[in-house]
N, C-alpha and C positions, 0 to 999 in steps of 0.2 A: 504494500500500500504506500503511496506516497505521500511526502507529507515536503513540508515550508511553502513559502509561497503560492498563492492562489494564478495559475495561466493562464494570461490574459491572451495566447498567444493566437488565437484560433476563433475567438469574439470578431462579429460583424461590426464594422464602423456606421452607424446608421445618420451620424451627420457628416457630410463632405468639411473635408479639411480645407482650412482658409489658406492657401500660399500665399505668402506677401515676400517683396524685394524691398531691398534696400541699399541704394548707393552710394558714394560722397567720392568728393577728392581731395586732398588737402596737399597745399607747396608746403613740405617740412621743412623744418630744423636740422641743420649739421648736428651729429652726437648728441641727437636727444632723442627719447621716445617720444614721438607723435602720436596721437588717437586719430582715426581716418573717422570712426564712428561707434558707436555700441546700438545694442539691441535688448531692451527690457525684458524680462521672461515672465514666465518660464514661456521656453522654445525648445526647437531645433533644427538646426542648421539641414538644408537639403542640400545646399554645395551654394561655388561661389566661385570667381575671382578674383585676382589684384593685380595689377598691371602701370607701369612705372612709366614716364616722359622725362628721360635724361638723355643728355648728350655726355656724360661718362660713367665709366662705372659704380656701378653701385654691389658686385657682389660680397661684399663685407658685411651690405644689410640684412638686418633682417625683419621677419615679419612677425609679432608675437602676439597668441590668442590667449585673451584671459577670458576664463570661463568660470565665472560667480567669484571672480576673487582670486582667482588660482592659473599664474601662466603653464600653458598646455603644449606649449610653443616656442622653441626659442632656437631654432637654429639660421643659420646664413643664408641666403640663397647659392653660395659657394657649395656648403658643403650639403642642401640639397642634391644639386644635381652631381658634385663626386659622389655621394651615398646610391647615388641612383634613386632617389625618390619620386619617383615619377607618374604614382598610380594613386587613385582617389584611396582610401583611406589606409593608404602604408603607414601617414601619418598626420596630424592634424592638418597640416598642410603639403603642398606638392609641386614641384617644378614642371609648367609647361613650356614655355621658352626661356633660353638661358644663351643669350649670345652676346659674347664678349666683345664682337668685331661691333656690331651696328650699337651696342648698348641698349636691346630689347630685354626686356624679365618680364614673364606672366608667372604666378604663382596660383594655381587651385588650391580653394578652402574645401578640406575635405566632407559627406554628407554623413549626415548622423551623428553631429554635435548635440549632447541635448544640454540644457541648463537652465537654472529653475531659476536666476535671479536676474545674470545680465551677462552679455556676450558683447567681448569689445575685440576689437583687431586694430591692433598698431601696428606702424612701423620705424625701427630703431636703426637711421641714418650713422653708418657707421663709416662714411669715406670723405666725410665736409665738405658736402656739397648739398645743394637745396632741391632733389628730384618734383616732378607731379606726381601723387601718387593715385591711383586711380581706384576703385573696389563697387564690385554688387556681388551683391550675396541674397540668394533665394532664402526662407525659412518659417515655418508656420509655429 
């Protein structure tokens, strides 16, 4: 017989779930963390992007999720795509473009973030320069 938790896993959803987007940009700061935006919860995250407008590099930055309080997130976009991160949820986040020559970076927010108070995503300019930094993020 089993026993702890009640399975909610196999219950019909009899109200349609609301998706909402949410985007921002913000010009950063050299060597500071920036907030692009947050999101009130409780949620969670269906996915997302971020994507940068520099004319140099930036892979020193990086992008960090705090999820109720707690970063979840803290690596480079460097060591992203060395680690091969490249697939939606390998890790909270994931490297779609990564090119050194033109100075392009996309970075995927991976799906199925849940959090019950507030989801923010920053990003921490680490090369002292002032990028655009771009972000939408799907989440109901």
């Amino acid at each position: 017989m089993a026993s702890g938790q009640k399975d909610y896993t196999h219950q019909f959803v009899t109200e349609p779930l609301v998706t909402r987007h949410k985007y921002g940009s913000n010009t950063v700061d050299p060597y500071m963390l920036n907030e692009i935006f947050n999101i009130g919860g409780p949620g969670r995250i269906l996915g997302g992007f971020l994507w940068l407008d520099s004319s140099v590099t930036q892979k020193a930055s990086e992008i960090k999720i705090l999820v109720d309080g707690e970063f979840i997130s803290e690596l480079s976009m460097e060591n992203l795509n060395k680690w091969n991160l490249t697939k939606d949820k390998q890790y909270p986040n994931y490297m779609i473009t990564y090119d050194e020559v033109n100075f392009l970076y996309t970075v995927g927010i991976s799906s199925n973030i849940e959090f019950y108070e507030l989801f923010t995503l920053n990003y921490r300019e680490n090369e002292g320069n002032s990028p655009i930094v771009r972000a939408h993020i799907y989440y109901t």
